[in-house]
N, C-alpha and C positions, 0 to 999 in steps of 0.2 A: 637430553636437550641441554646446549650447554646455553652461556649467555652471550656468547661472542654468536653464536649460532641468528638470537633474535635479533641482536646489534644490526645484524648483516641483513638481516631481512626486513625489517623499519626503514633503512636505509635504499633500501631496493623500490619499498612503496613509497615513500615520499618521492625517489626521482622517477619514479616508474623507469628506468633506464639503468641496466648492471653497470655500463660503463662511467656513467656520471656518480654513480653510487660509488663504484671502487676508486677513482678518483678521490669521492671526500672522505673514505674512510684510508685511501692509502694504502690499499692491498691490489695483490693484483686480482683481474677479473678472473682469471682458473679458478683463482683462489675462493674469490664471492660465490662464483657459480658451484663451487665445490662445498660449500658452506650450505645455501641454499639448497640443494639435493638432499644434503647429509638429513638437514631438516623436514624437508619434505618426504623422504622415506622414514622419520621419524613419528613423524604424525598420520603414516601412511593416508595422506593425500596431495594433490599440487597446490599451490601456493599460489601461481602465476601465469597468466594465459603470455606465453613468447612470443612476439614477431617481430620482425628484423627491425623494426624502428622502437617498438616501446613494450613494456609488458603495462599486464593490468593484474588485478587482484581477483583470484577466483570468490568463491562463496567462503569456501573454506579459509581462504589468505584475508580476508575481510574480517572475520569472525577471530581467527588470531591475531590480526594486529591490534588491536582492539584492548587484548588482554599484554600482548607485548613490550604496548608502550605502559602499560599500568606496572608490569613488573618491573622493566628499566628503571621505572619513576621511583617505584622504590627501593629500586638497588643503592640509586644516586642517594636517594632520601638517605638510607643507613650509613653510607659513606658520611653523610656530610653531617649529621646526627652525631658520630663517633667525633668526628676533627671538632662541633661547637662541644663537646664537654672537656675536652683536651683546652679550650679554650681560643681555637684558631675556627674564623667560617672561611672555608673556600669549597672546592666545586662551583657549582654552576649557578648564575640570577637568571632564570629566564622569564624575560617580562615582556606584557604584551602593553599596547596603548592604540587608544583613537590618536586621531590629529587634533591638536590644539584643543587637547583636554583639559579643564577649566579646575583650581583649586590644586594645580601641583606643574613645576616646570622641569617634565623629563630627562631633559638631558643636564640641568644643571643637578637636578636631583643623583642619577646615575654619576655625576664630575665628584661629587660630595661623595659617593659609596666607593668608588673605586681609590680614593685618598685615602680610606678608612681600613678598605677590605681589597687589598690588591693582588690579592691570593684566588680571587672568584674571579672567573668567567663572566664576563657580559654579556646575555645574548638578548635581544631587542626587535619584534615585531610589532610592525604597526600595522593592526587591520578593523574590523570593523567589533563592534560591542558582540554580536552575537556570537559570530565564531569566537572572539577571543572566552566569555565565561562559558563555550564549552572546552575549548582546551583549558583552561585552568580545571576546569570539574575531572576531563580525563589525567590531566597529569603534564600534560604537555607544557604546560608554562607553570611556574611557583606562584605569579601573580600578573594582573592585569587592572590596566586605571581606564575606565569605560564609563560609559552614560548608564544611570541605572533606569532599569525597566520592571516594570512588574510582573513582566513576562521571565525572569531571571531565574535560574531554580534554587530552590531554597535549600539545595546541598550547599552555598556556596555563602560565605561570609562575604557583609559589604560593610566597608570603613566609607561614612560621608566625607567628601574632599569638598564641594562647592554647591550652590544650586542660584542659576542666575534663570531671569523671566526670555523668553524667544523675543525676538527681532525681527521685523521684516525688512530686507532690503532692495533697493528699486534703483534702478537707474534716475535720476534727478528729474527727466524729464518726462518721465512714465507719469500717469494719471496720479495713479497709487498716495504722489510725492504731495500731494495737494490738503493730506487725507490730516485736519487736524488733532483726531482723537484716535487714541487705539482701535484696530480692526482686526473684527472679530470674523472667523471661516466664511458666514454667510457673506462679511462683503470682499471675498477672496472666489466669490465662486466661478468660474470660468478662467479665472488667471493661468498663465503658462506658467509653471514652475521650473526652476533650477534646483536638483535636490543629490542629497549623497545616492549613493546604492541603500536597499533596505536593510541592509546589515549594520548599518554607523548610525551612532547615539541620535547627532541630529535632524534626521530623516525618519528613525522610529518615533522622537519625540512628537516632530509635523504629523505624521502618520494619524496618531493617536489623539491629538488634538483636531483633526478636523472626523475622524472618526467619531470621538467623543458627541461631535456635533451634528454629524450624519449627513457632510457635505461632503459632495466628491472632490478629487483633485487629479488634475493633469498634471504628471510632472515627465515632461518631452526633452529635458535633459539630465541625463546623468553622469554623475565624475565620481572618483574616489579620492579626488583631493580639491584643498581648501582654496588653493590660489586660481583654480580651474573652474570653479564654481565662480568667486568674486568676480573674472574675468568675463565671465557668458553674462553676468548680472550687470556687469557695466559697459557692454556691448548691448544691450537690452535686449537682451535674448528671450528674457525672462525674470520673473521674480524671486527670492528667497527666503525663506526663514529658516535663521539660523541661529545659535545661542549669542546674548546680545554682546559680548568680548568681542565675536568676531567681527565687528563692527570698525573695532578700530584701525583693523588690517587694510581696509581699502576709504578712506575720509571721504573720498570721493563720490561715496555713493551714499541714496539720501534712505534712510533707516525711520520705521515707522514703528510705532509700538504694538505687541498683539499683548492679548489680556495675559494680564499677572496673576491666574490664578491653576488650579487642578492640572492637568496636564497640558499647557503652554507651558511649563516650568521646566526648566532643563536642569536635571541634578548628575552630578558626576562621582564614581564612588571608586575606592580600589577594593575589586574583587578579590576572594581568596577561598582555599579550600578551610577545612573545620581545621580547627587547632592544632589538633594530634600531627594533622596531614600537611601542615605549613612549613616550609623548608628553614635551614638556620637563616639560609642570605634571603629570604624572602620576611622572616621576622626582623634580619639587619635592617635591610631598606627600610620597611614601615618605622620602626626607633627614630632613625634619619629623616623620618618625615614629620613625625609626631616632635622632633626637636626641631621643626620648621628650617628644613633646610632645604634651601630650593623650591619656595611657592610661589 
């Protein structure tokens, strides 16, 4: 089994597609499909169910990749291990992020590493809190800046970044807007929500909070971003709660307070694997953060 062999096969399951695969790696397709054989008679089993539009992963191609990317990760790892005691970090930063995660400014943060470490690779996902601390746990990313949850596993180290109280926000002329004191789940009950998918910080947070309380919730719209959400709330589509920063994004809309206390609290942390398992550029960045650069 060589390593160019799994390279080629990672590659194949993320695009489910040989041709889009050999595209990003650069090879030709003979070449891939010649790669992936090699391998799949090496493990004597298939790897991939083929049909003329997409392949998929059999049981077996599932159960290897699995271990694939864990090996690659620390292929990279050893590589980039060798260059930090030589005293250079390069290879690869792969970092994941919510949107407008609170307690750290991403992209001014990454303007500030890339000044410092222009030797690494950038590579920059934005998705939701769950999936991202499982790909930091598998190996896929070096770090990720997410909502922390309790639910998070405790293979995974969290550095605190922020922790601000939920906000609810209303279109001005919604009932809601009238509401002089904090409100609490029970006087939310029936309301239409506007909310993330269940994967992102501020939608577990809501979750949990009206859970805690053992009231149900309708939420009839869903987005996977921020300005999409604001937009449905200020067409009074519906209601929100959301961490109270993002308030300031849309003034227009009129923001009600929910209780400051247990889980109404929206805290944000950067996720990381155990020490041993932490990349050089992924210990660069945190340095560059803990010198407050870019918060």
């Amino acid at each position: 089994m060589e390593l160019r062999h799994l390279q080629h096969f990672v590659a194949v399951a993320e695009d489910r597609h040989f041709t889009r695969a050999s595209e990003r790696l650069m090879v030709s397709q003979s070449g891939l499909s010649a790669s992936i054989r090699a391998l799949e008679r090496d493990l004597r089993a298939p790897l991939f169910v083929r049909s003329t539009r997409r392949v998929t992963l059999t049981e077996a191609g599932r159960a290897l990749l699995v271990e694939a990317e864990r090996i690659l990760a620390q292929v990279r790892a050893a590589h980039e291990a060798v260059a930090a005691v030589q005293g250079v970090v390069r290879g690869t930063l792969s970092l994941g992020a919510e949107q407008c995660v609170a307690g750290v400014h991403v992209a001014g943060l990454l303007a500030a590493f890339r000044g410092r470490h222009p030797e690494v690779e950038i590579r920059l996902r934005q998705e939701g809190g769950l999936a991202l601390a499982e790909d930091v746990g598998a190996g896929r990313l070096d770090l990720a800046f997410a909502y922390r949850s309790r639910a998070d596993s405790d293979v995974l180290r969290s550095v605190p970044l922020a922790a601000e109280p939920m906000t609810l926000l209303c279109h001005p002329g919604h009932p809601l807007a009238t509401a002089r004191s904090a409100l609490s789940p029970h006087d939310l009950a029936g309301e239409v929500f506007v909310d993330f998918h269940p994967g992102w910080g501020p939608r577990r947070a809501t979750d949990a909070t009206f859970a805690a309380a053992g009231v149900p919730r309708t939420v009839s719209l869903e987005v996977n971003d921020v300005h999409s959400l604001l937009d449905l709330v200020e067409e009074d589509l519906g209601i929100a709660a959301v961490p109270r920063h993002f308030r300031h994004k849309r003034p227009s809309l009129h923001a009600v307070p929910l209780p400051d206390a247990g889980e109404a609290v929206y805290e944000t942390v950067a996720l990381l694997p155990p020490v041993r398992a932490t990349s050089p550029a992924a210990r660069a960045l945190m340095t560059l953060l803990e010198e407050g650069a870019a918060r």
